[in-house]
C-alpha positions as CSV (number, residue, x, y, z in Angstrom):
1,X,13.1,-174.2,-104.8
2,X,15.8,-175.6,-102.8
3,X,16.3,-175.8,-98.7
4,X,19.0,-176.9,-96.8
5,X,18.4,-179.9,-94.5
6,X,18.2,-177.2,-90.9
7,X,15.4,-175.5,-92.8
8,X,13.6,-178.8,-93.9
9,X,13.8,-180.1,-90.3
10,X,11.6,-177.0,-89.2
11,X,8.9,-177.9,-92.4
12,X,8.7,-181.4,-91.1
13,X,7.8,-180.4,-88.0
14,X,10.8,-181.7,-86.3
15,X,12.1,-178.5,-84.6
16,X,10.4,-175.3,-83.7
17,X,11.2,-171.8,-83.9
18,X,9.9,-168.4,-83.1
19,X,11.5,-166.8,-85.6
20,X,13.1,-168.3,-88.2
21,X,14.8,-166.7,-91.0
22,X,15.3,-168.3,-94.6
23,X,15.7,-167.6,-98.0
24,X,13.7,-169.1,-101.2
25,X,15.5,-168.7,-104.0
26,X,12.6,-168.4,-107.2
27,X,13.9,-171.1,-110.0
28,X,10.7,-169.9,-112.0
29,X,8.1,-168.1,-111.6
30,X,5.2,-169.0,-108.6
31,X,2.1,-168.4,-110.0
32,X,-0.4,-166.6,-108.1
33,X,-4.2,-168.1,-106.5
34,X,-6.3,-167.5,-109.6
35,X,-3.3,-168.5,-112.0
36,X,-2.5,-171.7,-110.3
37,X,-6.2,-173.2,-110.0
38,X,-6.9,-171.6,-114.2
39,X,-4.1,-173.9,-115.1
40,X,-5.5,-177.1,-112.9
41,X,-8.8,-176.5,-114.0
42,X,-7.9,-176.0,-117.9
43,X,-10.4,-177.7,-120.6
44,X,-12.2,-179.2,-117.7
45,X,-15.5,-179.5,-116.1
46,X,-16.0,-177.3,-112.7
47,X,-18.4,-176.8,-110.2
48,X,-17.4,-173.0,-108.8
49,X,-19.4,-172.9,-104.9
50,X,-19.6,-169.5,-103.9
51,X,-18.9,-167.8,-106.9
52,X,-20.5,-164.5,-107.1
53,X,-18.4,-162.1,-105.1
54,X,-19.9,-158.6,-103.4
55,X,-22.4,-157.5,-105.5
56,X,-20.5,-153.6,-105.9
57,X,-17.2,-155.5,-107.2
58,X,-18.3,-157.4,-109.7
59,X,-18.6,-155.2,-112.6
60,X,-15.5,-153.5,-111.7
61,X,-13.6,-156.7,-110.9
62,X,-14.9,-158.1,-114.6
63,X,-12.8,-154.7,-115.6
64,X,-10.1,-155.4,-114.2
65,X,-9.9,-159.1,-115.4
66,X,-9.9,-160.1,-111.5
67,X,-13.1,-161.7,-111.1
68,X,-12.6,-165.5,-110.2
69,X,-15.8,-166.7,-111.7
70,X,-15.3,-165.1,-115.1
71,X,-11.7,-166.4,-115.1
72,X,-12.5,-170.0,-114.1
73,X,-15.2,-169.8,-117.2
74,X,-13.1,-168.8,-119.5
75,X,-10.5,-171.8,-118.9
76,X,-12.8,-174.3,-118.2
77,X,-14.5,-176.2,-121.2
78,X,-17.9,-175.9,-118.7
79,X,-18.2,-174.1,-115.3
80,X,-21.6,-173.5,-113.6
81,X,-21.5,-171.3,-109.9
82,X,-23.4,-171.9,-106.8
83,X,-24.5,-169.3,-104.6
84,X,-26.7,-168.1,-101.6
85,X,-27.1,-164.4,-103.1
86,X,-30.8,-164.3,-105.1
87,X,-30.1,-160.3,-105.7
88,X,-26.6,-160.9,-106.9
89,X,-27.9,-164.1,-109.3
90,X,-30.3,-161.3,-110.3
91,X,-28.2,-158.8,-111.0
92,X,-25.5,-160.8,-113.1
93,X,-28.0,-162.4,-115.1
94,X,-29.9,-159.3,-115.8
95,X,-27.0,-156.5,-115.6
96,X,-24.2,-158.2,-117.0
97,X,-25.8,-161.4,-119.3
98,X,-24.4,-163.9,-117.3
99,X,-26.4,-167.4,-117.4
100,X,-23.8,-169.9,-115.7
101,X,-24.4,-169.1,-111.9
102,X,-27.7,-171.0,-109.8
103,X,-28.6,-170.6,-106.3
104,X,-28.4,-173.1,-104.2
105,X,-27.3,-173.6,-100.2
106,X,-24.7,-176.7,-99.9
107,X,-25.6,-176.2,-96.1
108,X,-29.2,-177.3,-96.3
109,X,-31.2,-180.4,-97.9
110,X,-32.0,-178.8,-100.9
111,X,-31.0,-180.7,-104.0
112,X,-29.4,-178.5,-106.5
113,X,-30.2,-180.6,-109.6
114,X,-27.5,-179.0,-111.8
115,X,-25.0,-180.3,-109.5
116,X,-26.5,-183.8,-109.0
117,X,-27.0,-184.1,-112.8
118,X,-23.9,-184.2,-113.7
119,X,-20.2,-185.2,-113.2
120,X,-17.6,-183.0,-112.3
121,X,-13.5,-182.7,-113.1
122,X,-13.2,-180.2,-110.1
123,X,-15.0,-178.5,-107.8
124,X,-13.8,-175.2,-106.6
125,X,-14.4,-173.4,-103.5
126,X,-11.9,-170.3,-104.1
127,X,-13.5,-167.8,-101.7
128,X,-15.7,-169.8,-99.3
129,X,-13.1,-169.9,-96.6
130,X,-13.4,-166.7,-95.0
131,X,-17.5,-167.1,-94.7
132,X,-16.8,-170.5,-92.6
């Protein structure tokens, strides 16, 4: 992507403007949120904190290849998830046979030994954001 120098000024925080018109021109193709961290994360170890999702999306967001946990694990040569959600550990161990999710609360004291006992390439906080 190229932009002329006027437009670069604005980036750099050296002017400021209301509203500002430019246009990117695509060279290649931008990869999306989920692509972009699959191909950081590829063949590597990652710690995935918040990763369950609302329990009535899950299944259907498995479907639909859209669920960010099940992506990240099938890139990743390990990835374990964190969350808060006891029910919806429950329900994708039990419903859906998936072991690679603990619970654990990053906010408290608790030690969550899975994360202590071990090193980790990346650690991934794709839909924490919004709860903060």
């Amino acid at each position: 992507m190229k932009l002329n120098e006027n437009i670069l000024g604005y980036i750099k925080g050296g002017g400021f403007s209301g509203n500002i018109n430019f246009f990117i021109q695509k060279d290649s193709k931008i990869p999306g949120r989920m692509e972009f961290v699959e191909q950081l994360v590829q063949g590597k170890k990652v710690l995935h904190i918040g990763c369950l999702d609302h329990l009535p999306l899950i299944k259907e967001k498995i479907k639909k290849g859209l669920w960010f946990h099940q992506r990240l694990t099938n890139v990743a040569s390990e990835c374990v998830g964190i969350d808060i959600d006891r029910k919806g550990i429950d329900y994708v161990r039990s419903e859906l046979d998936i072991s690679n999710i603990y619970h654990g609360n990053l906010e408290t004291d608790e030690k969550i030994e899975i994360i202590s006992s071990q090193h980790w390439d990346y650690v991934v906080f794709g839909e924490v954001i919004e709860h903060l």
